[in-house]
C-alpha positions in Angstrom: -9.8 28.8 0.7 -8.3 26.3 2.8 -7.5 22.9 1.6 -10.0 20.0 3.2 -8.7 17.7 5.3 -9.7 14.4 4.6 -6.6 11.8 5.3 -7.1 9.0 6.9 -6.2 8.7 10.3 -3.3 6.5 12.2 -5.9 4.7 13.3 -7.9 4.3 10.4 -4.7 4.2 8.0 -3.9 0.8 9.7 -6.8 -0.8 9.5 -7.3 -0.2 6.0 -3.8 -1.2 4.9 -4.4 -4.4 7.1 -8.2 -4.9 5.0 -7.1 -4.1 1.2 -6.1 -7.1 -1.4 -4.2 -5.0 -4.2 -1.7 -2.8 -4.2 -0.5 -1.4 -7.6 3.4 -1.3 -7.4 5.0 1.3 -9.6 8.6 1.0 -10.4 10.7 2.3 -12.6 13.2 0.9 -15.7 16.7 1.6 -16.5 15.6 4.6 -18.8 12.9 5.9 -16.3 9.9 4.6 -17.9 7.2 3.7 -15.8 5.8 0.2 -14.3 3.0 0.0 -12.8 1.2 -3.7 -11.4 -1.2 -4.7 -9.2 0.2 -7.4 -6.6 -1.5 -8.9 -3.3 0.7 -7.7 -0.4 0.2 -7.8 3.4 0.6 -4.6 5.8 3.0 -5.5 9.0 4.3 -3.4 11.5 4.4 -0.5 8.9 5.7 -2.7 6.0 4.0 -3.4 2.9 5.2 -7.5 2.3 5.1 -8.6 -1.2 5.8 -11.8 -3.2 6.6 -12.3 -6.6 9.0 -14.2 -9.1 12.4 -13.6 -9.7 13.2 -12.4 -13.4 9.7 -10.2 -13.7 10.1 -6.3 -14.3 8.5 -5.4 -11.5 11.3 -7.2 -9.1 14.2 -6.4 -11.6 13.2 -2.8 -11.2 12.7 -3.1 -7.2 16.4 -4.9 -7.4 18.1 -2.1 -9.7 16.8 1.2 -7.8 15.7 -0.4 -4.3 12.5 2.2 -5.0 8.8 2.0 -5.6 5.5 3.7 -4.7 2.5 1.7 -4.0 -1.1 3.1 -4.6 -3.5 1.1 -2.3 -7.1 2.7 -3.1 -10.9 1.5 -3.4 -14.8 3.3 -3.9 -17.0 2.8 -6.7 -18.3 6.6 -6.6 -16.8 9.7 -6.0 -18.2 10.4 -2.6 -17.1 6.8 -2.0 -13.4 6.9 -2.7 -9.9 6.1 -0.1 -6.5 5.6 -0.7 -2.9 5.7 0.3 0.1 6.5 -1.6 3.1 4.9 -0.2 6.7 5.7 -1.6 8.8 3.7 -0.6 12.0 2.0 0.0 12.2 -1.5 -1.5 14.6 -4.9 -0.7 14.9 -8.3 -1.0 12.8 -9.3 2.6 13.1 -13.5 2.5 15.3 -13.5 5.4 13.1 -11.0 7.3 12.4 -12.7 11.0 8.8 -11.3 9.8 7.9 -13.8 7.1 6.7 -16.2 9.1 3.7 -13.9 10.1 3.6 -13.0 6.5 2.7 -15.7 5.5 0.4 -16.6 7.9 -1.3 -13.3 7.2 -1.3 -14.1 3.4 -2.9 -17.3 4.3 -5.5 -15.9 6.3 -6.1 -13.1 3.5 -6.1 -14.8 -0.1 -5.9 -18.8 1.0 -8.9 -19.1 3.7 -5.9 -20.3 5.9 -4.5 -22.5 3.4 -0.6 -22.6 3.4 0.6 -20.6 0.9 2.7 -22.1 -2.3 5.4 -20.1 -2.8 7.4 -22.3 -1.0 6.8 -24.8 -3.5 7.0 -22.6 -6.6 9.9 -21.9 -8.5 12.3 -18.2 -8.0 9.7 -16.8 -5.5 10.8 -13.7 -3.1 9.4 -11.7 -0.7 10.1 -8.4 -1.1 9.8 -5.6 1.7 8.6 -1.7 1.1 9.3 1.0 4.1 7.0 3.8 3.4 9.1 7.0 3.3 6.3 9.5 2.6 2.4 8.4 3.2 -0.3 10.5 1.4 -3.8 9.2 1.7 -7.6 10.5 1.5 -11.3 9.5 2.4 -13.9 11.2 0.2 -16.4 9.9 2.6 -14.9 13.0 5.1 -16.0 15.8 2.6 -19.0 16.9 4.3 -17.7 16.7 7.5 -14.3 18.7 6.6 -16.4 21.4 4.8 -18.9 21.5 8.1 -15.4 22.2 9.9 -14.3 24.8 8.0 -17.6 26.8 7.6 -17.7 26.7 11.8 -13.9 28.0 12.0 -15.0 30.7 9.6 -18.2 31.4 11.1 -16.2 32.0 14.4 -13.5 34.4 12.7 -16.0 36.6 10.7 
């Protein structure tokens, strides 16, 4: 039996990166033990923008390998669930010609448009994942991707 298609779409795969509030970040130690945390981000221009503080595991980890996978996912039910797996290339991002519009998209996302403190906190930094590999899903699409594959059958048979 064929597998069902139900990834999100370009289309839809932006949107919903642009809409969520968590990502959980998994990194990875010096002895390859898993990390795993959830963090606000922002979605630009095919970049997931994080901030966090200097010193944390998380950000020592991203520092060390310059590697982490972001899962990105909501639905209370089954026929309800989404998500995105992103793995990813990680950096330091704070002198990223971006960050202005990061922030102002943080603002707009967790603030109500209120400027956003990290400027004024201590050993903040924004940090910058490139998606390398996307894998994503929309359980929502089941009954549509079965109704597909019982018409291409249909028409073989």
């Amino acid at each position: 039996m064929a597998r069902l298609d139900i990834s999100l779409t370009p289309d839809e795969l932006e949107e919903y990166l642009a809409t969520q509030r968590t990502a959980r970040i998994a990194t990875a130690d010096s002895e390859g033990t898993p990390h795993a945390v959830p963090l606000w981000f922002v979605w630009l221009e095919g970049s997931v923008f994080l901030n966090s503080t200097l010193g944390n595991v998380t950000v020592d980890n991203l520092i060390r390998t310059g590697k982490a996978t972001a899962v990105i996912d909501d639905g209370d039910a089954y026929d309800t669930l989404r998500g995105v797996v992103l793995t990813s290339r990680a950096e330091r991002a704070d002198d990223d010609p971006r960050i202005p519009e990061a922030e102002r998209l943080w603002s707009e996302k967790y603030f109500g448009g209120n400027p956003v403190p990290y400027g004024a906190w201590r050993n903040r930094a924004w940090f910058r994942l490139h998606p390398q590999t996307t894998a994503s899903w929309d359980f929502r699409k089941i009954p549509e991707a079965k109704a597909r594959g019982a018409a291409a059958r249909a028409e073989e048979g």
